[in-house]
C-alpha positions as semicolon CSV with decimal commas, in nm:
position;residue;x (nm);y (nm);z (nm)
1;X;0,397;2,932;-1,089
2;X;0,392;2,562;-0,980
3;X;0,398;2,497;-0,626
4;X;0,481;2,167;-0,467
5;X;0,222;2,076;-0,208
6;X;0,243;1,763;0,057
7;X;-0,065;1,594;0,151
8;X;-0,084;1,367;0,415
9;X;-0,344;1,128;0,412
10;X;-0,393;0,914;0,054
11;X;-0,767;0,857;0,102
12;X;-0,950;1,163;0,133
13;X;-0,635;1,351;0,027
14;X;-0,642;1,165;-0,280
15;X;-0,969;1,465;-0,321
16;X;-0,779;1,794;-0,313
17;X;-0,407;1,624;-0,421
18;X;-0,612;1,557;-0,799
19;X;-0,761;1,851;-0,837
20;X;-0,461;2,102;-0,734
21;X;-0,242;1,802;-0,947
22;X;-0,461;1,864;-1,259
23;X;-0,447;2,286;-1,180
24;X;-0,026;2,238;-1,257
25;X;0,061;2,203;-0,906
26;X;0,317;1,950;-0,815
27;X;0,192;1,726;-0,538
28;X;0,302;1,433;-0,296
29;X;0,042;1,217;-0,122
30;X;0,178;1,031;0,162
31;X;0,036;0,677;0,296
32;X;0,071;0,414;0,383
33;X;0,306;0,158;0,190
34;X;0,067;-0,128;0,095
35;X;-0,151;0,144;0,012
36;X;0,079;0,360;-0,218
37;X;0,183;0,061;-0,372
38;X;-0,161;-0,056;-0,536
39;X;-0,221;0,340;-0,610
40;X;0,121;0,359;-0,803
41;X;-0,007;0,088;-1,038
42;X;-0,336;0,197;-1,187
43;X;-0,429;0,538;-1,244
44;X;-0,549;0,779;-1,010
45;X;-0,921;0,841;-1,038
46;X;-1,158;1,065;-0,906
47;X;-1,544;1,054;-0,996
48;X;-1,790;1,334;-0,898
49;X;-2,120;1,374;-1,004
50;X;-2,205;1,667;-1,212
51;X;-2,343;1,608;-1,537
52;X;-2,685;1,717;-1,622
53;X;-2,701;1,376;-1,764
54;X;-2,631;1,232;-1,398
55;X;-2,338;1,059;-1,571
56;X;-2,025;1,112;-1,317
57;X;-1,729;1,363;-1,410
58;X;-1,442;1,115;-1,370
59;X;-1,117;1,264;-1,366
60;X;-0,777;1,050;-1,402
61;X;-0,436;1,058;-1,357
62;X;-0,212;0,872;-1,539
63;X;0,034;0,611;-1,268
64;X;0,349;0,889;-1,190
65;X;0,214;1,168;-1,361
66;X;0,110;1,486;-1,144
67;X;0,150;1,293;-0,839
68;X;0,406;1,180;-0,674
69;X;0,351;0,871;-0,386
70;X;0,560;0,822;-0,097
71;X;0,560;0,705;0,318
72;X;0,550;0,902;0,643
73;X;0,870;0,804;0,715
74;X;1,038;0,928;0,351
75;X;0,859;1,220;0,283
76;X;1,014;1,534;0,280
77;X;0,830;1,828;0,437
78;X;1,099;2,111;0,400
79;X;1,064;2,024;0,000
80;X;0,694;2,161;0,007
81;X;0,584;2,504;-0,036
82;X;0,249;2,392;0,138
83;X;0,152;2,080;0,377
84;X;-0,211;1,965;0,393
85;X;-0,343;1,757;0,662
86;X;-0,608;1,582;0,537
87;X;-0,610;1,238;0,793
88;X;-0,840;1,222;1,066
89;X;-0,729;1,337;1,389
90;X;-0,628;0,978;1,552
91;X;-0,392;0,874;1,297
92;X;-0,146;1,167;1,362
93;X;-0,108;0,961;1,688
94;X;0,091;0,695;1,490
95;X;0,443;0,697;1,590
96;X;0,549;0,677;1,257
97;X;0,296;1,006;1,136
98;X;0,409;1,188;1,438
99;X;0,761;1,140;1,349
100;X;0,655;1,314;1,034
101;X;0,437;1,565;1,180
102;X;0,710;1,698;1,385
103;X;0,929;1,746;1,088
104;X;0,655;1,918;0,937
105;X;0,619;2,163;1,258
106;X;0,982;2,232;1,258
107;X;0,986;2,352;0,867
108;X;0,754;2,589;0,970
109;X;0,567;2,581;0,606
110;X;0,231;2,637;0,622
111;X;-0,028;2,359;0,727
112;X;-0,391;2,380;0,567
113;X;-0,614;2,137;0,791
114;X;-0,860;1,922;0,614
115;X;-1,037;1,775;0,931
116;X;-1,370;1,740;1,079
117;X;-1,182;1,813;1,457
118;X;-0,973;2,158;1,420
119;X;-0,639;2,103;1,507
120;X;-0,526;2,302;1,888
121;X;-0,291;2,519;1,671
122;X;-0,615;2,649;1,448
123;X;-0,823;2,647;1,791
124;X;-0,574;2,912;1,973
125;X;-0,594;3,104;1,672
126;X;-0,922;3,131;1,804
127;X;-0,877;3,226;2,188
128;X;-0,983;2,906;2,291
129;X;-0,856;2,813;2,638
130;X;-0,659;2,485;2,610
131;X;-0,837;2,373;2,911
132;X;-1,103;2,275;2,694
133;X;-0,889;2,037;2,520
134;X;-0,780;1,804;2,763
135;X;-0,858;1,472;2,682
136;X;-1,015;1,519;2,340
137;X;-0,732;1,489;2,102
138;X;-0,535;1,127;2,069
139;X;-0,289;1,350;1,918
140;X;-0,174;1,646;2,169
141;X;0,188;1,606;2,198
142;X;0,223;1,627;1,790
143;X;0,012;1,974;1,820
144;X;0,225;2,126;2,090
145;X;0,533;2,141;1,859
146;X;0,316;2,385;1,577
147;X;0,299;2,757;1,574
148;X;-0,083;2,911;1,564
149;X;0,013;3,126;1,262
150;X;0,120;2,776;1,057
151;X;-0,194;2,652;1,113
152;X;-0,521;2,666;0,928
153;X;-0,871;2,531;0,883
154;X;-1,084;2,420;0,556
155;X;-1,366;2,238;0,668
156;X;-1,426;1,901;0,474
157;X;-1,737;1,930;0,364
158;X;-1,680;1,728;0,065
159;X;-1,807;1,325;0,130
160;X;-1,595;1,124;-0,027
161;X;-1,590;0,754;0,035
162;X;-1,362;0,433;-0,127
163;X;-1,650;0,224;-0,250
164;X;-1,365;-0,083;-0,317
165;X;-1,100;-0,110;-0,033
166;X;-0,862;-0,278;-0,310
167;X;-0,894;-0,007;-0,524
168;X;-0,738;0,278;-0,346
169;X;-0,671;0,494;-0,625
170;X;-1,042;0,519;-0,681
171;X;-1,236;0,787;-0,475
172;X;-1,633;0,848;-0,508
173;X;-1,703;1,211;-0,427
174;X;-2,116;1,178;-0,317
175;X;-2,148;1,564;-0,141
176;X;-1,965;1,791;-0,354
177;X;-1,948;2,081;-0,137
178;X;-1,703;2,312;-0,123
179;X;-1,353;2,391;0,097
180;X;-1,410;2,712;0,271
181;X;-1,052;2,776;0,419
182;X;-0,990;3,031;0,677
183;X;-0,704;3,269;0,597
184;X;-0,345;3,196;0,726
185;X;-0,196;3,449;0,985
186;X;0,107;3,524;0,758
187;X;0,064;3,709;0,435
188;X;0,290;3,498;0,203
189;X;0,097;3,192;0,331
190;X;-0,290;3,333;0,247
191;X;-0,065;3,477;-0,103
192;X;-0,023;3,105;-0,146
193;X;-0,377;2,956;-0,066
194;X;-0,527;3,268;-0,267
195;X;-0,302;3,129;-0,610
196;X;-0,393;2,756;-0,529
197;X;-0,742;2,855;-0,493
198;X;-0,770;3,078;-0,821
199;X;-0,585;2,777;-0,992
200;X;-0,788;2,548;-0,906
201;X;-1,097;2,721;-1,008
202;X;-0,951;2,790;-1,342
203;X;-0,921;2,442;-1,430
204;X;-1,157;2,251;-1,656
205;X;-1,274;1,926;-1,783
206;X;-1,386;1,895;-2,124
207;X;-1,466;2,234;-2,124
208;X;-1,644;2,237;-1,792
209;X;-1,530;2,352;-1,442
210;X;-1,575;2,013;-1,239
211;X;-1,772;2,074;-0,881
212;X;-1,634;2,102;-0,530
213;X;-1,348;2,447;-0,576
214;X;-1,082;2,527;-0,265
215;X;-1,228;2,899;-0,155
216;X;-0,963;3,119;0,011
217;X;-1,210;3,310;0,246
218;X;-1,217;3,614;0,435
219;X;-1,304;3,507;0,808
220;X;-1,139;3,324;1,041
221;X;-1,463;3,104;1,111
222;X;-1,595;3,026;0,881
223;X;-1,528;2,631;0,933
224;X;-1,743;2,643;1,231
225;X;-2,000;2,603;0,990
226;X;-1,932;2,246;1,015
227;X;-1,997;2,215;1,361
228;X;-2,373;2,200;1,395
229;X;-2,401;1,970;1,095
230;X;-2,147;1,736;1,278
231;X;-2,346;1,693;1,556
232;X;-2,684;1,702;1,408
233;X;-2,596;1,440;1,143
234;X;-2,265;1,308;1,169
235;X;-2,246;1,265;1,492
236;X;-2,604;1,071;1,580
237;X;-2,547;0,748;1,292
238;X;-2,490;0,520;1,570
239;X;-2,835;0,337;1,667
240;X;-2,864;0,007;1,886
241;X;-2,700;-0,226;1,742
242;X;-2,553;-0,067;1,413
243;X;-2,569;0,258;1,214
244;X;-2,808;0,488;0,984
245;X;-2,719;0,719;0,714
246;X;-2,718;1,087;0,794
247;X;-2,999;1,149;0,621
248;X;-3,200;0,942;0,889
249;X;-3,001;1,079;1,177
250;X;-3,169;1,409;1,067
251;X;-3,484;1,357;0,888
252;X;-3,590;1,058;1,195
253;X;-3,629;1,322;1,455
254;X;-3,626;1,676;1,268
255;X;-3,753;1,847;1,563
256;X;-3,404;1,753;1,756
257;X;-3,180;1,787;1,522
258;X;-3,306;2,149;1,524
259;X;-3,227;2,218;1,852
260;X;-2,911;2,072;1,830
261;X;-2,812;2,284;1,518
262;X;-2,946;2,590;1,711
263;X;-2,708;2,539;1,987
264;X;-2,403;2,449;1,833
265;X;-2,485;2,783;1,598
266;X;-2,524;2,987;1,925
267;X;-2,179;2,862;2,048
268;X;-2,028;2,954;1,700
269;X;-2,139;3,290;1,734
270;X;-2,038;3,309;2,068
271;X;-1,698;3,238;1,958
272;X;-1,686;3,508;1,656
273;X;-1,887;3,386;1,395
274;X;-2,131;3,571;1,194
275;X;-2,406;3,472;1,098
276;X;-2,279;3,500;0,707
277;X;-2,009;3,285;0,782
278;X;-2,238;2,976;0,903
279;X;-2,571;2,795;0,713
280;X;-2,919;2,796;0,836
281;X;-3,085;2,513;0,991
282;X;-3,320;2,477;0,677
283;X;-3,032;2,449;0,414
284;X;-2,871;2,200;0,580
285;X;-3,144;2,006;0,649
286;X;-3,238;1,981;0,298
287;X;-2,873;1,861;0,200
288;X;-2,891;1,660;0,461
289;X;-3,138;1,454;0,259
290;X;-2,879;1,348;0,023
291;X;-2,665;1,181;0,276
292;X;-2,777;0,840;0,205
293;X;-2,438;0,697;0,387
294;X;-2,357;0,674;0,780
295;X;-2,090;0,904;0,842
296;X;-1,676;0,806;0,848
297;X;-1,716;0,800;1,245
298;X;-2,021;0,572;1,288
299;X;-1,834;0,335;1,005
300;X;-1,523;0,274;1,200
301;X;-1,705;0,284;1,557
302;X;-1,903;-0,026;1,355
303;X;-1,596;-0,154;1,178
304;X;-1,434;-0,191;1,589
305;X;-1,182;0,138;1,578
306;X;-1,084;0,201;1,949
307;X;-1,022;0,576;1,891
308;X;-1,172;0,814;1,649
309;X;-1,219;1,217;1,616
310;X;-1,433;1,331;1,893
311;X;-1,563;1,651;1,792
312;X;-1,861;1,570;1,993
313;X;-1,661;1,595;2,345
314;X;-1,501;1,952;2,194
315;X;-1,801;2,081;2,123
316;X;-1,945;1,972;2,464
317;X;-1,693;2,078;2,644
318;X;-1,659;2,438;2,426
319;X;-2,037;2,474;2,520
320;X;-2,000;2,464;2,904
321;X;-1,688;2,753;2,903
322;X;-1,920;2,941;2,682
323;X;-2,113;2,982;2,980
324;X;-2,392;2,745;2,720
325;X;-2,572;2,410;2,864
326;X;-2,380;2,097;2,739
327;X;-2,695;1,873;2,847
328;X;-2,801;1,797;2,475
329;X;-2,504;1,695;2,378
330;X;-2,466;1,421;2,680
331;X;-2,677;1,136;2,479
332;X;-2,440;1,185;2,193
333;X;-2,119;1,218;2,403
334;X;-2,235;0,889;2,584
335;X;-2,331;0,685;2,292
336;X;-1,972;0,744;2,133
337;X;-1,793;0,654;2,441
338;X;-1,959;0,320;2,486
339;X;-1,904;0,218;2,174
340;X;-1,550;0,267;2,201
341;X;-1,548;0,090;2,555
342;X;-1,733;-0,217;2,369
343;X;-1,493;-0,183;2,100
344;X;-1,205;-0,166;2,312
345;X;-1,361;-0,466;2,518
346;X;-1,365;-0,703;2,207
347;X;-1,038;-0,620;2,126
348;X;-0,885;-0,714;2,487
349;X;-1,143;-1,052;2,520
350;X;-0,970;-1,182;2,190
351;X;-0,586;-1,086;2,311
């Protein structure tokens, strides 16, 4: 049975929209007008390596066929059977997205998060005291308006990048991991996820199952898996002066990075994790080495954005109610926050 599934956010979204799209799944992407406008004239492509050849598995989407393009401000969120939130955290801020993301709380459909900084709703799910929140999202007020048990978490572990700004419809997968997603709270929701997951897996290209597959999983945290690779990697591209690729952020002091991923582990565990549910040290490290990009938040702390998602502060402050020492974390903390402060400095010395 077809589903009709809302995605907000038409640049990484345009990632899972395709693929559940090509599994017979009615979707809407939502963006921003300019930016639906050149996607609704040229089709939709997505290109993932995969080949044994190391040719790319490009998969298209014909303009109006599968997927449907629309606005914030016109979409309809009581028309989906499913809403996934695949923006970064900041831009729910918008007036304009939050407008939207309060008619998406009071539908009450289910909300699958596609985000490197959980959303609170996800977070109480896990008994975290909102204490620890305060002052990390841009967005609070649109979060206070969900329900825990509409909320839930697939970490995006898939890179995917726009290597031509006027080509919007184009997206360049370059890590093709996999969603893990949490289940929902509410049995009809996870009956969902479970079909859109098995659908999604079923599909193939040219007779072969194209990487990076939505997995409907068992635990609850299993997206804190992402955590000590955010702050090992993602987290540490900013260098004076500019950026480095992930790769470098690990590989340049290996020794660190270690420690860091050992902590952040411990405070996963600390929080309910298992130790199945997260990946060693080692494996990440040697995926790591194919990050030969800076990650999304060192690119728009270098391309001037004012606010971005600080999972670093979250994570710092999570560690010091876990009874843990934030310490480490303090370079990394600092580092973002002057950026923004220079950013935010340029910004006011040119008003």
């Amino acid at each position: 049975m077809s589903a009709r599934i809302l995605v907000l956010g038409a640049s990484y979204g345009l990632l899972p929209g395709m693929r559940l799209a090509l599994a017979g799944h009615r979707v809407t992407l939502v963006g921003r007008a300019d930016e639906i406008a050149t996607m609704g004239r040229e089709p939709l492509r997505l290109e993932l390596a995969g080949r044994r050849d190391g040719a790319p598995i490009v998969l298209t989407l014909p303009p109006g066929q599968g997927i449907s393009l629309t606005t914030s401000a016109e979409a309809d969120p009581g028309a989906a059977d499913m809403v996934l939130l695949a923006m970064q955290e900041p831009q729910y801020a918008d007036p304009v997205v939050a407008e939207l993301m309060g008619r998406v709380a009071a539908s009450g459909r289910p909300c699958l998060s596609i985000m490197n900084l959980p959303p609170p709703p996800f977070l109480a799910r896990l008994g975290i005291d909102p204490a620890a929140l305060e002052g990390v999202y841009a967005s609070a007020a649109v979060w206070s308006r969900f329900a825990p048990e509409q909320v839930t978490l697939a970490s995006p572990d898939a890179q995917a990048v726009r290597l031509d700004p006027a080509q919007p419809g184009v997206l360049t997968v370059t890590l093709a991991s996999n969603f893990k997603a949490a289940p929902f709270a509410r049995a009809e929701d996870q009956a969902l996820l479970d079909q859109l997951s098995r659908d999604w897996a079923a599909y193939k290209h040219e007779g072969q199952r194209p990487p990076v597959q939505l997995l409907a999983q068992h635990s609850l945290h299993v997206p804190l898996a992402k955590w000590p690779m955010l702050i090992a990697g993602n987290c540490r591209c900013l260098v004076e002066g500019g950026i480095r690729p992930i790769a470098e952020a690990v590989h340049a002091d290996l020794a660190t990075s270690e420690q860091l991923y050992v902590a952040v582990t411990e405070l996963a565990l600390s929080l309910g994790a298992r130790e199945a549910d997260l990946v060693p040290f080692a494996a990440y490290a040697k995926a790591a080495q194919g990050l030969t990009r800076p990650s999304s938040l060192a690119r728009a702390l270098a391309n001037g954005a004012t606010r971005v998602e600080r999972i670093d502060l979250l994570i710092m402050r999570l560690l010091a109610a876990q009874g843990f020492d934030p310490a480490p974390l303090e370079p990394i903390v600092a580092a973002i926050e002057a950026r923004l402060a220079e950013n935010a400095a340029r910004i006011a010395s040119a008003a």
